[in-house]
N, C-alpha and C positions, 0 to 999 in steps of 0.2 A: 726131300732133296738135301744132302748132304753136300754142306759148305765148307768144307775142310777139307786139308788138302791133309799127307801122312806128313811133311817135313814141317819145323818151325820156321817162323819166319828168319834172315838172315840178321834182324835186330830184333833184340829184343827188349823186355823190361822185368827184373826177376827181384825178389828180396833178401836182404840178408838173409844168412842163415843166424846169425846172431841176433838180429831184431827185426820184426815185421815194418818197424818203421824207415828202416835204413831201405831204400832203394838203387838198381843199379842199372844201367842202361850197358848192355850187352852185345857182343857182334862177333862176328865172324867176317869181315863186307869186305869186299874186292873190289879193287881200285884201281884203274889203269893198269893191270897185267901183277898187282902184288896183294896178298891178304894181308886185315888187318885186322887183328885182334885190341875190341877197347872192352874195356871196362872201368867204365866211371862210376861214383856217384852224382843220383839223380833225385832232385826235389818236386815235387807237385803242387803245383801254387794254385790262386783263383782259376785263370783260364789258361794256364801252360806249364809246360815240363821246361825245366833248366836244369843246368848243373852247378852240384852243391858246391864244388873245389872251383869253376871257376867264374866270381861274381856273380851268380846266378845269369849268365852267360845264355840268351833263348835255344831250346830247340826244337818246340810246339808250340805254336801257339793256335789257343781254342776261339780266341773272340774274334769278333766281329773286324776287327782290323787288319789280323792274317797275316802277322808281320810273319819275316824271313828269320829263321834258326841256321844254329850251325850243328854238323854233325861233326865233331873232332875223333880224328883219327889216329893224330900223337902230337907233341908239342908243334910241329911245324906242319901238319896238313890238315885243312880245315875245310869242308864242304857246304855249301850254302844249300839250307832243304827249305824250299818253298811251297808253300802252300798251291797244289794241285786242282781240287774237285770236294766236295761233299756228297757222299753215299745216304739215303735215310734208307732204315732197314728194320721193321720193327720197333716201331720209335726210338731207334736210336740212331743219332748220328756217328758216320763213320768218316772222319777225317783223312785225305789223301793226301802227301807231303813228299815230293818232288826231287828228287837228286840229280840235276843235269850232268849232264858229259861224262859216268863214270867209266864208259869203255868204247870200242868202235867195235862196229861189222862189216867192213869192207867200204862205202859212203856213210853210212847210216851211224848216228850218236846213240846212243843208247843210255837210259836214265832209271835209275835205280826210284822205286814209288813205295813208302811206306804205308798202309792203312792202321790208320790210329785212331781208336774209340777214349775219351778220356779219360774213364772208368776202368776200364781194360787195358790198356795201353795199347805197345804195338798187338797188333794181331792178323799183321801179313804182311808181304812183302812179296812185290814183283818187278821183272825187268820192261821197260817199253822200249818203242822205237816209231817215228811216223813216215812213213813209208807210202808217198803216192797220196797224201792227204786221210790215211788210214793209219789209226794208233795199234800198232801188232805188240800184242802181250806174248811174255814166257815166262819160266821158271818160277809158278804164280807156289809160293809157300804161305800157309795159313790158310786163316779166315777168310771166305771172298760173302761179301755180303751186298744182297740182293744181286744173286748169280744171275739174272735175265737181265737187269741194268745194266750191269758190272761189263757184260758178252754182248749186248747190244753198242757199248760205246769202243770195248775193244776188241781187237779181232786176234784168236787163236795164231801162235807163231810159231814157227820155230826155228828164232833167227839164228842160235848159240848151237 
């Protein structure tokens, strides 16, 4: 069963090209009707990803407490990414990280969902929406792990 989708996810996590240690958290992400291109740098700590330029600033967090990150998108727009669900997949856990309200479909909000492994970083990225008491997935990019959990909790869309 192949769990990969052809596109990357629409965030990513890449390395310098000058140092394997330098980290950067990457985007293309759409935002209420405008793209934004970020590229930060990113730190890896105990149990979360922050950013390095701003006070280590959350935007994953891995432990048990599950606080709320932000996804910045330039000096004045800031995203609150919350902690969604957890995937096991192979003994690994796959963190899901929550973007409410990034655009509308006619009633319907729609919430941009990161899946983040700690290890791996991002590695997918999809839009949702609930609909009738039914979570309708699209434009699922990457990794989808444990594709029969993943499709039992949400349902094929195609809201966009």
């Amino acid at each position: 069963m192949n769990n990969q989708t052809d596109d990357k996810p629409t965030v990513y996590v890449a390395s310098s090209n000058n140092s394997c240690n330098e980290l950067y958290l990457k985007s293309n992400f759409y935002y209420k009707g405008k793209d934004y291109y970020v590229n930060d740098r990113i730190s890896i700590q105990d149990s979360f990803y922050s950013y390095s330029s701003q006070n280590n600033q959350l935007i994953f967090d891995f432990s048990d407490k599950k606080r709320n990150g932000f996804l910045l998108l330039n000096d004045s727009t800031r995203l609150q990414v919350k902690f969604f669900m957890d995937i096991e997949f192979k003994n690994r856990k796959f963190r899901l990280f929550k973007i409410d309200n990034v655009e509308n479909y006619y009633q319907l909000n729609l919430s941009s969902v990161l899946v983040v492994n700690y290890n791996n970083g991002i590695v997918g990225s999809f839009i949702i929406g609930k609909e009738n008491n039914q979570w309708m997935v699209t434009r699922y990019q990457g990794f989808i792990p444990n594709k029969n959990y993943f499709y039992s909790i949400f349902q094929k869309g195609e809201l966009l």
